[in-house]
PDB file of N, CA, C and O in Angstrom:
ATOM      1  N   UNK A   1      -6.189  -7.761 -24.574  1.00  0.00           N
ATOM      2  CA  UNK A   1      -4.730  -7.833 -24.597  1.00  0.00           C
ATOM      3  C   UNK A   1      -4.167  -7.014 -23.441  1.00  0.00           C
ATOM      4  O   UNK A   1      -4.701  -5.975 -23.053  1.00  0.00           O
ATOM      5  N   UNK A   2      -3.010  -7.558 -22.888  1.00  0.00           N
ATOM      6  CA  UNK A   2      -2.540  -6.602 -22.285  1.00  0.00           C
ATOM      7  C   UNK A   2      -1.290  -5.938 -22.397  1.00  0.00           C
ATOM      8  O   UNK A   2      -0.397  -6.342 -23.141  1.00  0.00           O
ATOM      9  N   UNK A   3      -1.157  -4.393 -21.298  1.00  0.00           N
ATOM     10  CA  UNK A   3       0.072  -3.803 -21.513  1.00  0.00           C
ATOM     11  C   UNK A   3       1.485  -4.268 -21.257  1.00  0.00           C
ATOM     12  O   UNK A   3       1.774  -5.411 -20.903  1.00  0.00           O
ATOM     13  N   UNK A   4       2.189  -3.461 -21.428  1.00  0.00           N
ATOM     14  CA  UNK A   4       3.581  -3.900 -20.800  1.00  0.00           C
ATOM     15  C   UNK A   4       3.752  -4.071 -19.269  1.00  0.00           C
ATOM     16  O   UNK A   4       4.389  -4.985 -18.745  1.00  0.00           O
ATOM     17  N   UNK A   5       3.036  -2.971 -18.548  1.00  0.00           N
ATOM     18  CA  UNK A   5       3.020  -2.667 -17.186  1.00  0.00           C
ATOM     19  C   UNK A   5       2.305  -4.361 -16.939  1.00  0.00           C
ATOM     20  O   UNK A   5       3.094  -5.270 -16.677  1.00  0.00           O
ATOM     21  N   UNK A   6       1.114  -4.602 -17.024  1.00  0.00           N
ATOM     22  CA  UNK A   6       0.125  -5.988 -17.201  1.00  0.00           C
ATOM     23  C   UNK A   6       1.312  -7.112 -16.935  1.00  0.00           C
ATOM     24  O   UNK A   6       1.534  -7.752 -15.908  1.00  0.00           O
ATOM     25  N   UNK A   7       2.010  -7.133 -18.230  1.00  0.00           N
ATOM     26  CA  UNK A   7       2.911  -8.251 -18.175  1.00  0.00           C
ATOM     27  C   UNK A   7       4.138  -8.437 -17.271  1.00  0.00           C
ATOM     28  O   UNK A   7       4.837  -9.448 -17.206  1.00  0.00           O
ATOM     29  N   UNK A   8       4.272  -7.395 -16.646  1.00  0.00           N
ATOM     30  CA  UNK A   8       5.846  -7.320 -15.908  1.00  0.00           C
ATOM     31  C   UNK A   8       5.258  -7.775 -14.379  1.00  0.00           C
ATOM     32  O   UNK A   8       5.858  -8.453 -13.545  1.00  0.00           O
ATOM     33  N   UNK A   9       3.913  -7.199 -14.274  1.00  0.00           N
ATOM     34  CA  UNK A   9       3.669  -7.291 -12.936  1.00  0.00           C
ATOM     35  C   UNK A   9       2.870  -8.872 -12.944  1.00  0.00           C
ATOM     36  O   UNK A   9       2.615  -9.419 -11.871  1.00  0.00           O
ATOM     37  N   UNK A  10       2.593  -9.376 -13.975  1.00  0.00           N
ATOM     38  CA  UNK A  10       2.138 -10.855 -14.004  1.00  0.00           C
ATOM     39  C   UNK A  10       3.024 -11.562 -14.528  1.00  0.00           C
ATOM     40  O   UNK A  10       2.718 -12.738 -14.728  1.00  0.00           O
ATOM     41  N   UNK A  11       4.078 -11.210 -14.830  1.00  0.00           N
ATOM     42  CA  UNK A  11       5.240 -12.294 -15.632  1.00  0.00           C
ATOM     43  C   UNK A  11       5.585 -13.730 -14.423  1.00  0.00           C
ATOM     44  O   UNK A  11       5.578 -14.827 -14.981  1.00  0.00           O
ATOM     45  N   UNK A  12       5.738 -13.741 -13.588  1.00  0.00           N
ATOM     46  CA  UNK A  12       6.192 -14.242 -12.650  1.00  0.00           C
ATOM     47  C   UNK A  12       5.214 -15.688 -12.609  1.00  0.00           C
ATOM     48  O   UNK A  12       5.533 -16.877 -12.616  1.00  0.00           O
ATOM     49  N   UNK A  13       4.047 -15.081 -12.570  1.00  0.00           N
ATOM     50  CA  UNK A  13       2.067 -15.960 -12.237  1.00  0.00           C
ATOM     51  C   UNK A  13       2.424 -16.639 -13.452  1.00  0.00           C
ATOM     52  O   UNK A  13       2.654 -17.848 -13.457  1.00  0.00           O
ATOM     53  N   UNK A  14       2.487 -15.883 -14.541  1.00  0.00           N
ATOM     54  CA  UNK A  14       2.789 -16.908 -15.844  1.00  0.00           C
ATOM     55  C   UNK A  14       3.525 -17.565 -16.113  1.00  0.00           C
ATOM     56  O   UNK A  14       3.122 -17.985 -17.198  1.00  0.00           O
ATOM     57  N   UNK A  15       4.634 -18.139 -15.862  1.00  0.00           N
ATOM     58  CA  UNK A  15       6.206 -18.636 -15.401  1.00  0.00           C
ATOM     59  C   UNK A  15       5.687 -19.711 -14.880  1.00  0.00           C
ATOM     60  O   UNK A  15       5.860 -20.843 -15.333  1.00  0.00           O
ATOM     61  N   UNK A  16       4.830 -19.350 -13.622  1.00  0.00           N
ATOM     62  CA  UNK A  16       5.020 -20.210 -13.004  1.00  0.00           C
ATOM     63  C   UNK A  16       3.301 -20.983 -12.863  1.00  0.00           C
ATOM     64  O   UNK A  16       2.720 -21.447 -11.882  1.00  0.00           O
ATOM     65  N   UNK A  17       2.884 -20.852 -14.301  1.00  0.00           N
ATOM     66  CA  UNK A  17       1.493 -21.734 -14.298  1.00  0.00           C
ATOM     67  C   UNK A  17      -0.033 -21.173 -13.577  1.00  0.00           C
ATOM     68  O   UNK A  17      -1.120 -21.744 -13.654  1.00  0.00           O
ATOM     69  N   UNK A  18       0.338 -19.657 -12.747  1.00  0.00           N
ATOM     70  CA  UNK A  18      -0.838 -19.838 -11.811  1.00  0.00           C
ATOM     71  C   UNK A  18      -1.274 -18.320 -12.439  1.00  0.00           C
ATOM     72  O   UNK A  18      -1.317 -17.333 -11.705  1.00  0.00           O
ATOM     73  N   UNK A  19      -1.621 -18.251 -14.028  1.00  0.00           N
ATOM     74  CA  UNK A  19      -2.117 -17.119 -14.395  1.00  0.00           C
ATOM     75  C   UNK A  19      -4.153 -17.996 -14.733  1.00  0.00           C
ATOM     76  O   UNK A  19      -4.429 -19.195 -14.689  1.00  0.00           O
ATOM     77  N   UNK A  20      -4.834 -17.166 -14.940  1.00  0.00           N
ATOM     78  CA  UNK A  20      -6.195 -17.837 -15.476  1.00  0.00           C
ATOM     79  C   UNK A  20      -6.485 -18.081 -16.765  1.00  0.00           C
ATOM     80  O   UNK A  20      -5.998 -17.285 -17.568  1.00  0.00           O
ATOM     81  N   UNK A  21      -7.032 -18.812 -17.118  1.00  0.00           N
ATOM     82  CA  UNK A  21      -6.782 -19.285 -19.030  1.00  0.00           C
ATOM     83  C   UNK A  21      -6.783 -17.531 -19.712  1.00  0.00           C
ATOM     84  O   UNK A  21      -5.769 -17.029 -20.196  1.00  0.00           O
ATOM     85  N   UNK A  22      -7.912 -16.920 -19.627  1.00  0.00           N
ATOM     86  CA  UNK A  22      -8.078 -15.026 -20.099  1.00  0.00           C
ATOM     87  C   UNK A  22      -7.017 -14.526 -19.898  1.00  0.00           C
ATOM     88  O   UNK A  22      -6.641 -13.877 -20.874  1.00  0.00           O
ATOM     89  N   UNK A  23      -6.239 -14.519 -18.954  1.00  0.00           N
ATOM     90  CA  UNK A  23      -5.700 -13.507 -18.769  1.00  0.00           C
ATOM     91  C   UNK A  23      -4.212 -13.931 -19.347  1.00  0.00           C
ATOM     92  O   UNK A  23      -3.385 -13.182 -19.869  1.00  0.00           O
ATOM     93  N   UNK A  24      -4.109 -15.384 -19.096  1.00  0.00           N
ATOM     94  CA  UNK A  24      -2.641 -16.012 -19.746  1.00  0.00           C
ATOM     95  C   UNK A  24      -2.676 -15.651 -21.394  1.00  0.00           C
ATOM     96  O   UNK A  24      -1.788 -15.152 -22.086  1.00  0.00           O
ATOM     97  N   UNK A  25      -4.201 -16.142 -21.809  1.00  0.00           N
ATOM     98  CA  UNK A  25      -3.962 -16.027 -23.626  1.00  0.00           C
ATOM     99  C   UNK A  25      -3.631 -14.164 -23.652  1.00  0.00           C
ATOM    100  O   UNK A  25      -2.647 -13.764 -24.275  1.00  0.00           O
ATOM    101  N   UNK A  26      -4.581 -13.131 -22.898  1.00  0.00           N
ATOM    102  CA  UNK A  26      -3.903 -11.939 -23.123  1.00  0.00           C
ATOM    103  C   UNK A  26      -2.656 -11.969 -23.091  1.00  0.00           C
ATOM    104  O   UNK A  26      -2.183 -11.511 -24.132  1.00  0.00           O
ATOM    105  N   UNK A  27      -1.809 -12.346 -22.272  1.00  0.00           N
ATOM    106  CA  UNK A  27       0.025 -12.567 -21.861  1.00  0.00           C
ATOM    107  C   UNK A  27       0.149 -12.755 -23.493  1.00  0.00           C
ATOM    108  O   UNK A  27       0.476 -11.809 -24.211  1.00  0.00           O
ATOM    109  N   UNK A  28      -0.138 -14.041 -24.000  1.00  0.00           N
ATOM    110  CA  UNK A  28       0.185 -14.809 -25.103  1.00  0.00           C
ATOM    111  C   UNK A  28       0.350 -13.978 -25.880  1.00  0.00           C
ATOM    112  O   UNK A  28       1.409 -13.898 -26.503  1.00  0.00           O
ATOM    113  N   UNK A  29      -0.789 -13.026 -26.074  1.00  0.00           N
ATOM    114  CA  UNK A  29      -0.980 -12.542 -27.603  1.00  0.00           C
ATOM    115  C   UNK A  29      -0.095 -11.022 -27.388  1.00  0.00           C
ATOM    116  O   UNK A  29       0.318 -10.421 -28.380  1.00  0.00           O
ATOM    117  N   UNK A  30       0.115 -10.540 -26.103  1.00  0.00           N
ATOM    118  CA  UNK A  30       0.578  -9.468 -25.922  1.00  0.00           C
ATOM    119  C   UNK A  30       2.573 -10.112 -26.333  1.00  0.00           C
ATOM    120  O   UNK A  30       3.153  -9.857 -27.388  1.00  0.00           O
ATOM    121  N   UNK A  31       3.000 -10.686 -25.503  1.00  0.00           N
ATOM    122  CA  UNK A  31       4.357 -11.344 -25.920  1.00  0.00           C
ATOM    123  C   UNK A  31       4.635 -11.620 -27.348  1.00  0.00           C
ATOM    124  O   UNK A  31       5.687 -11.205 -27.835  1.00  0.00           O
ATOM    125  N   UNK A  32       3.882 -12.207 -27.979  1.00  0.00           N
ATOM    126  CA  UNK A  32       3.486 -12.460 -29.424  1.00  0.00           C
ATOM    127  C   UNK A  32       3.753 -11.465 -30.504  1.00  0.00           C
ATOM    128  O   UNK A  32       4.018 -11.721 -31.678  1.00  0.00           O
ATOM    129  N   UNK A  33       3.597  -9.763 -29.686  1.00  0.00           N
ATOM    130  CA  UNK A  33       3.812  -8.850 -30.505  1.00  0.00           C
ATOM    131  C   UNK A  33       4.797  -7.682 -29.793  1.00  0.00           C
ATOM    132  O   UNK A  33       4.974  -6.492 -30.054  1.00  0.00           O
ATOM    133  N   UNK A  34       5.325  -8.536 -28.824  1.00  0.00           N
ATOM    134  CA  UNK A  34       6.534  -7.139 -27.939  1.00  0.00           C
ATOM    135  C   UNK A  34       7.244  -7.701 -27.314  1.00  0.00           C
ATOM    136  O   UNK A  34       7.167  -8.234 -26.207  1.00  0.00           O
ATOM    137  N   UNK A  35       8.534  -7.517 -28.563  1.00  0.00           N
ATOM    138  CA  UNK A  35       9.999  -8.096 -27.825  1.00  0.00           C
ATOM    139  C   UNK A  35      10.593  -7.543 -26.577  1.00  0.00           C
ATOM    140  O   UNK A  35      11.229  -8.267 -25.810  1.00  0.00           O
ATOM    141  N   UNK A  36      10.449  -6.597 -26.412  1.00  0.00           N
ATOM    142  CA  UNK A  36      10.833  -6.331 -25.182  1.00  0.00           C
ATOM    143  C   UNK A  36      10.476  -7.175 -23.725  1.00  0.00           C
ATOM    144  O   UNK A  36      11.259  -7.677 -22.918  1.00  0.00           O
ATOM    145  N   UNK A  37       8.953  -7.124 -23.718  1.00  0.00           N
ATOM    146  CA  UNK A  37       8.127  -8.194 -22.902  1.00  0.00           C
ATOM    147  C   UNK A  37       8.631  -9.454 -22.635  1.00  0.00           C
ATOM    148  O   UNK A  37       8.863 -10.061 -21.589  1.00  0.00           O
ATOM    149  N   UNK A  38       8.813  -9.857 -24.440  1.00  0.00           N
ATOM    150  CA  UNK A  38       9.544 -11.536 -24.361  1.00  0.00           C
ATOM    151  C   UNK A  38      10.536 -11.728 -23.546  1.00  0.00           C
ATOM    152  O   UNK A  38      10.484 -12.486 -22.578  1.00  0.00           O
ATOM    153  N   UNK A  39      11.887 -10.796 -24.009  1.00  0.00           N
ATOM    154  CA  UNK A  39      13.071 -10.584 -23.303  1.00  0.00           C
ATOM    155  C   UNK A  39      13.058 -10.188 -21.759  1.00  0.00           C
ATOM    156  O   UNK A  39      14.195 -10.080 -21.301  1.00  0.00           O
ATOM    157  N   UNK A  40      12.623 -10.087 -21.379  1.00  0.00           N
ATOM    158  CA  UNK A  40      11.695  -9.475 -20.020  1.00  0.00           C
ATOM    159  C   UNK A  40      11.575 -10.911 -19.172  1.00  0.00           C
ATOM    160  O   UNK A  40      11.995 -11.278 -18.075  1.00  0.00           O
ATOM    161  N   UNK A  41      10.833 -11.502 -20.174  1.00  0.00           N
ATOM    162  CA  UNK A  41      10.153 -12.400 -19.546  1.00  0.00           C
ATOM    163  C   UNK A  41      11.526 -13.883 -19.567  1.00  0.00           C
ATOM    164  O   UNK A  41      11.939 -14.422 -18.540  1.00  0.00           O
ATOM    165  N   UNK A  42      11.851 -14.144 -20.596  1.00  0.00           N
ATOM    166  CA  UNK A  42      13.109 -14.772 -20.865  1.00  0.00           C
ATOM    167  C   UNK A  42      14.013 -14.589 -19.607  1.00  0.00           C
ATOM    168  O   UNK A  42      14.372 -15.559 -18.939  1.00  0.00           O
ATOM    169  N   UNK A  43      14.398 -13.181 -19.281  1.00  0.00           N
ATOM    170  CA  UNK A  43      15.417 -12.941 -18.584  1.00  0.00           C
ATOM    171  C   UNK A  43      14.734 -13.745 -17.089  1.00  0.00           C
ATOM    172  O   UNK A  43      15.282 -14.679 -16.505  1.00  0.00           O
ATOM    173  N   UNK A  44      13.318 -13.047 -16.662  1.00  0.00           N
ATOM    174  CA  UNK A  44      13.149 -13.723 -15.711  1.00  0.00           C
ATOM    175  C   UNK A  44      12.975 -15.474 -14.944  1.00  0.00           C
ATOM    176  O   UNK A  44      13.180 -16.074 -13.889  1.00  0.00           O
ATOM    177  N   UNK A  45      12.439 -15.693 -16.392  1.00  0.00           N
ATOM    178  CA  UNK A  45      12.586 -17.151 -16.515  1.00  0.00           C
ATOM    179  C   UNK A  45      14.243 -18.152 -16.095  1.00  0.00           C
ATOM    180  O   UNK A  45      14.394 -19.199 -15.466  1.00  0.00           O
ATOM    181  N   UNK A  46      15.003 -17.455 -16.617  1.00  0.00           N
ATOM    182  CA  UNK A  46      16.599 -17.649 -16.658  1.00  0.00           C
ATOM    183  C   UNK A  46      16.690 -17.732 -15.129  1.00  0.00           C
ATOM    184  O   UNK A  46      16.904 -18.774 -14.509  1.00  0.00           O
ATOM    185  N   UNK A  47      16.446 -16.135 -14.417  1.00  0.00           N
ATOM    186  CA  UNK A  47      16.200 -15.856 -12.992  1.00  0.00           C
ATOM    187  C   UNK A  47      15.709 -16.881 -12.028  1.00  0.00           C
ATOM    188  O   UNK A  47      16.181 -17.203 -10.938  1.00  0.00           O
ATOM    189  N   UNK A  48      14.497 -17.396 -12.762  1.00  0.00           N
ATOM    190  CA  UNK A  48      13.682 -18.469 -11.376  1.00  0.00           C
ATOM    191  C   UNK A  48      14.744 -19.612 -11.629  1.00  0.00           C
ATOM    192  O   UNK A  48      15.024 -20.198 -10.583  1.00  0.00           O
ATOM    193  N   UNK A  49      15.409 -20.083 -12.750  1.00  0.00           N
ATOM    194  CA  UNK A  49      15.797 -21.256 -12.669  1.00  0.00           C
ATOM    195  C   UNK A  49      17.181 -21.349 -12.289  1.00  0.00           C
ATOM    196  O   UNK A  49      17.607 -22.459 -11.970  1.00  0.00           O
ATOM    197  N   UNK A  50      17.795 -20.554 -12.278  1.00  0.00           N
ATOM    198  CA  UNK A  50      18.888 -20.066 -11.409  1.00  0.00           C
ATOM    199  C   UNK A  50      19.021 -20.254  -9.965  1.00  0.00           C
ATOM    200  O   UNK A  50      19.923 -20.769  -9.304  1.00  0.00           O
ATOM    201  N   UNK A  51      17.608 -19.569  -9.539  1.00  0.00           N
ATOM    202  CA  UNK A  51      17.941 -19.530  -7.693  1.00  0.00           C
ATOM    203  C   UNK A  51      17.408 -20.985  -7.983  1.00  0.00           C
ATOM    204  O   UNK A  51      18.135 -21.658  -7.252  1.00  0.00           O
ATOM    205  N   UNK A  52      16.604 -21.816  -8.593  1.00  0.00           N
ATOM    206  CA  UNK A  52      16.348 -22.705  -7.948  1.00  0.00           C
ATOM    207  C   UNK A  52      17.485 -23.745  -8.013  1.00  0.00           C
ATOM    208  O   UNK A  52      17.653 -24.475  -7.036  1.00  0.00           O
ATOM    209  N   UNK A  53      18.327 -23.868  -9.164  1.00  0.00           N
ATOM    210  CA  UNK A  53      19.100 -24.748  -9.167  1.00  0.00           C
ATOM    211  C   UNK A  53      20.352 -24.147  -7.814  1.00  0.00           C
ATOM    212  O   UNK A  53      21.444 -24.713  -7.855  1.00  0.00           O
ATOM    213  N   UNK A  54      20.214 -23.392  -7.042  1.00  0.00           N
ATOM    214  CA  UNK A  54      20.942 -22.946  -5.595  1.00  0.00           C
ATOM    215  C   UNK A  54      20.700 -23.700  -4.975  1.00  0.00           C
ATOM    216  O   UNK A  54      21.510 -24.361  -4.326  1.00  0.00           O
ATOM    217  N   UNK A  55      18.894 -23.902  -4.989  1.00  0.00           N
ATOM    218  CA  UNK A  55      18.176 -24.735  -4.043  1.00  0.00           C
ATOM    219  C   UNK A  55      18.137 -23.961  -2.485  1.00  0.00           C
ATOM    220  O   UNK A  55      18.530 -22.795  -2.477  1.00  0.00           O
ATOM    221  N   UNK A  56      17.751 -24.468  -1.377  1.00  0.00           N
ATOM    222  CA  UNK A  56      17.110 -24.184  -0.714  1.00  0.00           C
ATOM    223  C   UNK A  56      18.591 -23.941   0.799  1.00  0.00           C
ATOM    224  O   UNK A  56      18.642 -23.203   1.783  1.00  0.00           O
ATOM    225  N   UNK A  57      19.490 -24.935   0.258  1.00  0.00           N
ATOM    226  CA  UNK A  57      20.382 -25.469   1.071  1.00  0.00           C
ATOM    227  C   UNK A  57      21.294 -24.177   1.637  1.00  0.00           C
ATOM    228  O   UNK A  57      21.829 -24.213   2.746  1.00  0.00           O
ATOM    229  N   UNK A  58      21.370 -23.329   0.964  1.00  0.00           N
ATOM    230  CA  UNK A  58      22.131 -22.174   1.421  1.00  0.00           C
ATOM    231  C   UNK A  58      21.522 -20.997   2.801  1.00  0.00           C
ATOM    232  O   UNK A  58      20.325 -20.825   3.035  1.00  0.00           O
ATOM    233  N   UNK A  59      22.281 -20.538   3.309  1.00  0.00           N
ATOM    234  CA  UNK A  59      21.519 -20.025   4.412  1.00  0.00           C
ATOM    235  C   UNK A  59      22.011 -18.261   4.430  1.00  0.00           C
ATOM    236  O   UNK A  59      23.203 -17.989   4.570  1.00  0.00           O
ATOM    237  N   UNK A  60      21.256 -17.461   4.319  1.00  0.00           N
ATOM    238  CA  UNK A  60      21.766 -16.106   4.397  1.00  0.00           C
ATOM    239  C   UNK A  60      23.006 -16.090   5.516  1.00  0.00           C
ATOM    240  O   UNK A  60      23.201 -17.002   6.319  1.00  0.00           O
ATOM    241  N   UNK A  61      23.892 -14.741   5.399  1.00  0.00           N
ATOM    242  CA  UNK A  61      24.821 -14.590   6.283  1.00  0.00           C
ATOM    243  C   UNK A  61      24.526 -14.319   7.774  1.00  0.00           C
ATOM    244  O   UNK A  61      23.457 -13.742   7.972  1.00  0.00           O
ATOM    245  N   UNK A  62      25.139 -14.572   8.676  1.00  0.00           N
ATOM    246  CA  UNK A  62      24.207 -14.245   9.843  1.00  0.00           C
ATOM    247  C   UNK A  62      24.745 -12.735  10.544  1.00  0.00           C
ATOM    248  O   UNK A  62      24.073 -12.001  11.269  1.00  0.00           O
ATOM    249  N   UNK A  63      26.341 -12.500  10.030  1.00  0.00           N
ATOM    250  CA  UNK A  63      26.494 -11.217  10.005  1.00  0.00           C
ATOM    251  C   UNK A  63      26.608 -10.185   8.775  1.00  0.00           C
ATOM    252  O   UNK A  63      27.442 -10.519   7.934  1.00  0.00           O
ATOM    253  N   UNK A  64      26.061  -9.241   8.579  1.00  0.00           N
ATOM    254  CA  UNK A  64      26.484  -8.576   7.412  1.00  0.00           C
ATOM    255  C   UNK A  64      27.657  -7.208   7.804  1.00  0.00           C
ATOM    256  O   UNK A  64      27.677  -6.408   8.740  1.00  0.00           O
ATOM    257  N   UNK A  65      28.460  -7.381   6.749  1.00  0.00           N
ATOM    258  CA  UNK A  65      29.195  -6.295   6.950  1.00  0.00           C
ATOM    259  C   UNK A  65      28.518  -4.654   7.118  1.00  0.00           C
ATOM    260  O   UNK A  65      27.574  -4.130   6.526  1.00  0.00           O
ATOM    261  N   UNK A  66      29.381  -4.159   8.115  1.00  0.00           N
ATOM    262  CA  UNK A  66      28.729  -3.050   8.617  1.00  0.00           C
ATOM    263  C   UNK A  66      29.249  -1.773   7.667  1.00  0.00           C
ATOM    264  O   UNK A  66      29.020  -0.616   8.022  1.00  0.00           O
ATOM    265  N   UNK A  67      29.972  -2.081   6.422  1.00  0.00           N
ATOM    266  CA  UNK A  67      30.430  -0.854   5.368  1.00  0.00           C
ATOM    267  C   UNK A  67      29.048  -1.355   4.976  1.00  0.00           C
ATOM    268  O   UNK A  67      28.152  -0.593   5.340  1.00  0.00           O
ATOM    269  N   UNK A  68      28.744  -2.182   4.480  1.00  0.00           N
ATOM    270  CA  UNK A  68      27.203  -2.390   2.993  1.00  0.00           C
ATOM    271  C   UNK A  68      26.305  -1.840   3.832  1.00  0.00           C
ATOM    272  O   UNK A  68      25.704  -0.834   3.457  1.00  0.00           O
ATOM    273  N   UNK A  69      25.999  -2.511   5.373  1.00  0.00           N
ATOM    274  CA  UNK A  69      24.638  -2.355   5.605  1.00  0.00           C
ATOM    275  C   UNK A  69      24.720  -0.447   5.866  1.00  0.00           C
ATOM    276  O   UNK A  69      23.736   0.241   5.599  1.00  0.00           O
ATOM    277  N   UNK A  70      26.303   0.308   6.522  1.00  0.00           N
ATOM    278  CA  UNK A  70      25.591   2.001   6.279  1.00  0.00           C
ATOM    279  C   UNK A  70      25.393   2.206   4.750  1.00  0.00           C
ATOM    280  O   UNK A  70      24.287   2.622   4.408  1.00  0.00           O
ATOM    281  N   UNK A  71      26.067   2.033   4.051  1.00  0.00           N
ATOM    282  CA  UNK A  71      25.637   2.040   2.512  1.00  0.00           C
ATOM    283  C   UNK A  71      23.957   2.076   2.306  1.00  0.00           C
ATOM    284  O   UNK A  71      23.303   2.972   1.772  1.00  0.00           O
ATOM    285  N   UNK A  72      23.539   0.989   2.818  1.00  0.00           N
ATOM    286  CA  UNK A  72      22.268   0.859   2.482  1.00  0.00           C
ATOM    287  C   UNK A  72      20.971   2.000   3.091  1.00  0.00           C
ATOM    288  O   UNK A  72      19.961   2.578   2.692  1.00  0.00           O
ATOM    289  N   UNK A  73      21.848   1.827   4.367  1.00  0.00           N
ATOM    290  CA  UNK A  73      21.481   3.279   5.346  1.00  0.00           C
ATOM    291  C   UNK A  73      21.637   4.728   4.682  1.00  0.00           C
ATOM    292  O   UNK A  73      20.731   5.539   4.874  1.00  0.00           O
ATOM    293  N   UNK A  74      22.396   4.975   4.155  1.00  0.00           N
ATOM    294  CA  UNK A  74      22.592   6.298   3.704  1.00  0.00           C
ATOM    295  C   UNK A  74      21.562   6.432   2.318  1.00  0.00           C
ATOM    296  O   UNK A  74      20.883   7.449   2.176  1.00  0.00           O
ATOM    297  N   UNK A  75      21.514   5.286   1.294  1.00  0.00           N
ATOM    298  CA  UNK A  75      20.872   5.288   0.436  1.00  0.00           C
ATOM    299  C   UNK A  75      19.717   5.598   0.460  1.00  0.00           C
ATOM    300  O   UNK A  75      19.313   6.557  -0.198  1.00  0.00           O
ATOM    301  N   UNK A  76      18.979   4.915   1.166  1.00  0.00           N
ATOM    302  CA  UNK A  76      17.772   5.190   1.884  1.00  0.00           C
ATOM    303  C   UNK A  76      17.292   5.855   2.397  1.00  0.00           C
ATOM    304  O   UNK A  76      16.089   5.670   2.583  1.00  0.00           O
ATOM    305  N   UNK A  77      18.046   7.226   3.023  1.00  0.00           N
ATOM    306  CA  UNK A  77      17.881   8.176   4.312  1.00  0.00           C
ATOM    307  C   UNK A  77      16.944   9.098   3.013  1.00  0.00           C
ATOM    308  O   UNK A  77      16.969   8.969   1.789  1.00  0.00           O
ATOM    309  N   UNK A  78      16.085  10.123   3.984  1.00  0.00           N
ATOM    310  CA  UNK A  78      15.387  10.942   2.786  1.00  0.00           C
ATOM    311  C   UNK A  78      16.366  12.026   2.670  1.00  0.00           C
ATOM    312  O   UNK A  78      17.215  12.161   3.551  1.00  0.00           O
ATOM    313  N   UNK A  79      16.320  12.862   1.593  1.00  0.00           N
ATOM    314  CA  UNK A  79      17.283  13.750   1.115  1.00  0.00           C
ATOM    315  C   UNK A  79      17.507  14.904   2.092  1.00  0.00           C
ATOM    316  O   UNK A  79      18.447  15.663   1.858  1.00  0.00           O
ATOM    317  N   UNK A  80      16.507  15.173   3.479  1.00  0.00           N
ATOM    318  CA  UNK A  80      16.585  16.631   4.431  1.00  0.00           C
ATOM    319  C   UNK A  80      17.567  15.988   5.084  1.00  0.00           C
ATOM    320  O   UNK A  80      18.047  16.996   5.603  1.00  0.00           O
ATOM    321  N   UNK A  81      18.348  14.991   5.530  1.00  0.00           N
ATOM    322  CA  UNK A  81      18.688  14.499   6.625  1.00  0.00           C
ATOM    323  C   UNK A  81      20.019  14.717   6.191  1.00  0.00           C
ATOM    324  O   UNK A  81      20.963  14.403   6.916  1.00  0.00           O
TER     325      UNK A  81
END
């Protein structure tokens, strides 16, 4: 069986069919007994089918605003700086 950590970092492989029969029935039996996991996994499921119904057609921005991107800069900086 596996853990929670197990399932979060394979939730995705399982979603999307490309887990191995062992390791999917572990998923199975582990989900089977931890709602959290389920909900986890639910939410992400919701997630893939979301961007996909976006589809492909959209194209990132080609400028980003320069308030978010220092935002992101400052967030990031290590704490001596």
């Amino acid at each position: 069986m596996m853990n929670c950590r197990e399932v979060t970092t394979s939730a995705s492989d399982y979603i999307e069919r490309r887990l191995n029969p062992l390791t999917r029935l572990g998923m199975l039996i582990h989900l089977a007994m931890c709602k959290g996991c389920r909900l986890y996994v639910r939410q992400l499921r919701l997630a893939i089918r979301g961007l996909r119904a976006l589809g492909t057609t959209r194209q990132p921005a080609s400028v980003v605003d320069p308030h978010l991107l220092e935002h992101f800069r400052k967030a990031n900086r290590p704490q001596g700086d």
